[in-house]
C-alpha positions in Angstrom: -104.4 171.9 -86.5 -105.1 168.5 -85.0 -104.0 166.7 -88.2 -101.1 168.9 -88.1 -99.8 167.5 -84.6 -100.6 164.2 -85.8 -98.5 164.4 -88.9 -95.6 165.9 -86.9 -95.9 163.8 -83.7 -95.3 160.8 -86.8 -92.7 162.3 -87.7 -90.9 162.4 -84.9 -92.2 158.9 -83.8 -90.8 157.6 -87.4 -87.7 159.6 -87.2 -86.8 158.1 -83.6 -87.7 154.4 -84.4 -85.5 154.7 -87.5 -82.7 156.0 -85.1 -82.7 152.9 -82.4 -83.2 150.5 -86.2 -79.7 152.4 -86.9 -78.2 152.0 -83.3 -79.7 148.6 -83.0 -77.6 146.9 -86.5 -74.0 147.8 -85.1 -75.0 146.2 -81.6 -77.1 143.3 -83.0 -74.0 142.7 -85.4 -71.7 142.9 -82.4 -73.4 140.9 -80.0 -73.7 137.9 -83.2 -70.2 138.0 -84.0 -68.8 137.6 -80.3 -71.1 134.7 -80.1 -69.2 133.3 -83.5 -72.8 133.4 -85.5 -71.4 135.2 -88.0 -74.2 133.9 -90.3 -76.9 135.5 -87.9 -74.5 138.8 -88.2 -74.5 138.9 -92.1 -78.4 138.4 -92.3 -79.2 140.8 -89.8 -77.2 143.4 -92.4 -78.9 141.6 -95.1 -82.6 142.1 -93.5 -81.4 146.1 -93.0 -81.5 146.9 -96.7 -84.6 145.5 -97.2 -86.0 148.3 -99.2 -83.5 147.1 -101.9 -86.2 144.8 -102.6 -89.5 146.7 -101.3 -90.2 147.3 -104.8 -91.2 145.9 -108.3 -88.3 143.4 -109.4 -87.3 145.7 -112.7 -86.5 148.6 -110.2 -84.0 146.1 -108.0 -81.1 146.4 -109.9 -80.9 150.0 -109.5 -81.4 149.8 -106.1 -78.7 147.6 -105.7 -76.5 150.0 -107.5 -77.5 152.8 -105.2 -76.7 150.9 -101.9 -74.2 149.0 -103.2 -71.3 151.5 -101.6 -73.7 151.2 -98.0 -73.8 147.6 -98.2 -70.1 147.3 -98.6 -69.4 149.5 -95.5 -71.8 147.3 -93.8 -70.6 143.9 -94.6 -67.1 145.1 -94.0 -67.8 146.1 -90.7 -68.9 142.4 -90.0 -65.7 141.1 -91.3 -63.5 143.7 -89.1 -65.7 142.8 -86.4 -65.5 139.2 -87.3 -61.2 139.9 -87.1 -61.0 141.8 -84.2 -59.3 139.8 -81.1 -60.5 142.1 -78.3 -63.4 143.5 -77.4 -62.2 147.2 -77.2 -61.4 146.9 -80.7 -64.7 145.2 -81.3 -66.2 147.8 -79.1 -64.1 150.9 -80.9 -65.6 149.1 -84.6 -69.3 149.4 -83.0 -69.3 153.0 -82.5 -67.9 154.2 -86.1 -70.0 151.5 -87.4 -72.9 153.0 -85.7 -71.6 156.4 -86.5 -71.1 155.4 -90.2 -75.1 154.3 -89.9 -76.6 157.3 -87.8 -74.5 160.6 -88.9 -72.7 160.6 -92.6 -74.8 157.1 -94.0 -77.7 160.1 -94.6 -76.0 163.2 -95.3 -76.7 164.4 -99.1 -74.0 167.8 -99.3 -71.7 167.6 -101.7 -69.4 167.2 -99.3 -70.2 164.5 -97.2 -71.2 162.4 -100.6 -67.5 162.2 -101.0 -66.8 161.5 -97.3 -69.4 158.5 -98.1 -67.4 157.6 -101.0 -63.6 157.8 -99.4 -65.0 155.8 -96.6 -66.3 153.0 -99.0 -62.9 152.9 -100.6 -60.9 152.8 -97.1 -63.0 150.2 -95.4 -63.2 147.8 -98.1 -60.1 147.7 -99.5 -59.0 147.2 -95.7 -61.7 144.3 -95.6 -60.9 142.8 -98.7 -57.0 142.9 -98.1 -58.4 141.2 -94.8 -59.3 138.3 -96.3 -57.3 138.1 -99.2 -54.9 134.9 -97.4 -57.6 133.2 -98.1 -59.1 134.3 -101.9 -57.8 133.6 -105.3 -55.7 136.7 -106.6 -58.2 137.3 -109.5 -61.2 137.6 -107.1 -59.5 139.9 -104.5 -59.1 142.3 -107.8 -62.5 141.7 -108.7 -64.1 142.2 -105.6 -61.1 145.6 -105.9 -62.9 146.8 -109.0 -66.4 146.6 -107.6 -65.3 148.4 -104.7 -64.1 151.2 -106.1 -66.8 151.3 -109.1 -69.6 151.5 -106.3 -67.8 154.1 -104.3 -66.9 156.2 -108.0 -70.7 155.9 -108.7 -72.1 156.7 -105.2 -69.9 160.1 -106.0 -70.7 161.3 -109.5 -74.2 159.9 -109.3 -74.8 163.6 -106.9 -73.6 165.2 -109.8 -75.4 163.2 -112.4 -72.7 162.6 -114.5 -73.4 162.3 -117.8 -70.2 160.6 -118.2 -70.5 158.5 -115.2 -70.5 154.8 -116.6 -66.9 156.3 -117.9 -65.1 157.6 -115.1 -66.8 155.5 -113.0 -65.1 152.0 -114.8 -62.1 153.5 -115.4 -61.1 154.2 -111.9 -62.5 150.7 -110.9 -59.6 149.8 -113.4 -57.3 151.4 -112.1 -57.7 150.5 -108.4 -57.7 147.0 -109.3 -54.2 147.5 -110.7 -53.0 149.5 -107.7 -54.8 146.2 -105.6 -52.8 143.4 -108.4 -49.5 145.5 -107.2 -50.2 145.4 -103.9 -51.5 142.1 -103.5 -48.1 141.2 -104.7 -45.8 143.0 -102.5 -48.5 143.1 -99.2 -47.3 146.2 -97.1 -49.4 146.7 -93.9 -49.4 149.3 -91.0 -50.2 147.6 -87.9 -52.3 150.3 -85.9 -52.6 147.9 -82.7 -52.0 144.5 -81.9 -55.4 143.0 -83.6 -55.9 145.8 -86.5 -53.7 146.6 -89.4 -54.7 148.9 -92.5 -52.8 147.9 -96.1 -50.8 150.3 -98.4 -53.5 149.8 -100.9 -56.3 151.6 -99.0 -53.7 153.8 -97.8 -52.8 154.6 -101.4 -55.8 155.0 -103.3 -57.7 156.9 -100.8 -55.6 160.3 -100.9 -56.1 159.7 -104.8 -59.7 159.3 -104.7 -59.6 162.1 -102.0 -57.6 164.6 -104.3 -59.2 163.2 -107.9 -62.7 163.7 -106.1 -61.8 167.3 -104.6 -60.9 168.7 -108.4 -64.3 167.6 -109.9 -66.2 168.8 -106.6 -64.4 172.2 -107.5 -65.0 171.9 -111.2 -68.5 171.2 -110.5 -68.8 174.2 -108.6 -67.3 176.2 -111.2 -64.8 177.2 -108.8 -61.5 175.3 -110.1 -58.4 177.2 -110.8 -55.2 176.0 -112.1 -53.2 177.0 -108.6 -55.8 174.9 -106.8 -55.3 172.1 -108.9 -51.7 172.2 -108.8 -51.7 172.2 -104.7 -53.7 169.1 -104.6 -51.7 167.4 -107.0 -48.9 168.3 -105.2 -50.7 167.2 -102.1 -50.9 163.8 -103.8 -47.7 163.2 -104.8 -46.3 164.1 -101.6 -48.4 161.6 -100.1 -47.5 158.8 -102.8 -43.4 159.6 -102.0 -43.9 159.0 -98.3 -45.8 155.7 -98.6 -43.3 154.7 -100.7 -40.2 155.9 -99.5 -41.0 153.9 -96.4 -42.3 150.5 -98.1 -40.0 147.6 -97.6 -40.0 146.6 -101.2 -37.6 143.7 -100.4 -40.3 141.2 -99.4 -42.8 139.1 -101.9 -46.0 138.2 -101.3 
């Protein structure tokens, strides 16, 4: 009985100090940026996914594959942070980062896999579009394709997809084309003064979102051919809007 306690009072000791670790990144990551030590802020994300390397070096690459899509949520965050002009929009970037970290970060249903995985898409093709002023074209559609071939993998990898390595490159393919078009003509939607989201997240998340939704469905065994045509038609709609209201005029 006493060992019992012990185990469980561990437990629960472990469980809360890997909370405040998880509350503790966003606001150490905050606190770095506003004092411009943006270095200090990328290590500190760095040191967090230690346990990418807590292990024999053959087993790191896989790691690395299975936090990639963490690591990019967390390293974008730094740059939005890093972007932001105020500090409500710094503070409002703390609290989904810290969300991002404490609530859906460890969730395993289906679901919330492919809540993980739409979030990886959003955030860093906002990032990356971010910064893209000041990258070559052909690394902002490199650093396009490993978004979205991290985020794919994070997704079918619940499934164990046999045909992972498949799917998986060939939507990082086609993202990067959707990022090559829209690197060219840059559409943004300003959401306040200091934040702005670009057409290409805004794009190929509803496609992710409706592509993931069918397999999900499929998986389950569930999938009809109505249900398929709804979300496809969900899609499209979307698609129209965005472009029906782009300014196609303008060049990058």
């Amino acid at each position: 009985m006493q060992r019992a306690k012990f185990v469980i009072g561990t437990i629960a000791w472990g469980s809360l100090a890997h909370l405040l670790l998880s509350v503790a990144v966003p606001l150490a990551v905050l606190l770095f940026v506003r004092l411009e030590l943006v270095a200090l802020a990328v290590a500190v994300v760095v040191a967090s996914k230690w346990r990418i390397i807590a292990v024999q070096p053959r087993h790191w690459l896989a790691n690395f594959r299975t936090n990639s899509s963490d690591l990019i949520v967390n390293l974008s965050f730094v740059v939005l942070l890093m972007r932001a002009e105020t500090l409500a929009t710094n503070l409002l970037l703390t609290v989904l980062y810290i969300i991002w970290l404490v609530w859906l970060k460890p969730q395993t249903k289906e679901v919330l896999v492919g809540a993980q995985a739409l979030v990886t898409h959003f955030v860093g093709l906002t990032t990356l579009f971010w910064l893209a002023d000041s990258l070559n074209e052909v690394i902002v559609v490199l650093l396009a394709w490993l978004i979205a071939l991290a985020a794919s993998r994070h997704f079918l990898s619940h499934f164990e997809e046999p045909l992972i390595r498949v799917i998986s490159f060939g939507w990082a393919l086609f993202v990067a084309q959707i990022v090559w078009l829209a690197n060219r003509w840059l559409v943004i939607y300003p959401l306040s003064n200091d934040m702005v989201v670009p057409q290409a997240a805004v794009v190929v998340t509803p496609i992710a979102y409706v592509l993931g939704t069918i397999y999900l469905l499929s998986q389950k065994g569930v999938l009809k051919r109505a249900i398929t045509r709804n979300y496809v038609f969900v899609g499209c709609i979307i698609l129209v809007v965005v472009v029906y209201i782009t300014d196609w005029s303008v060049e990058r």
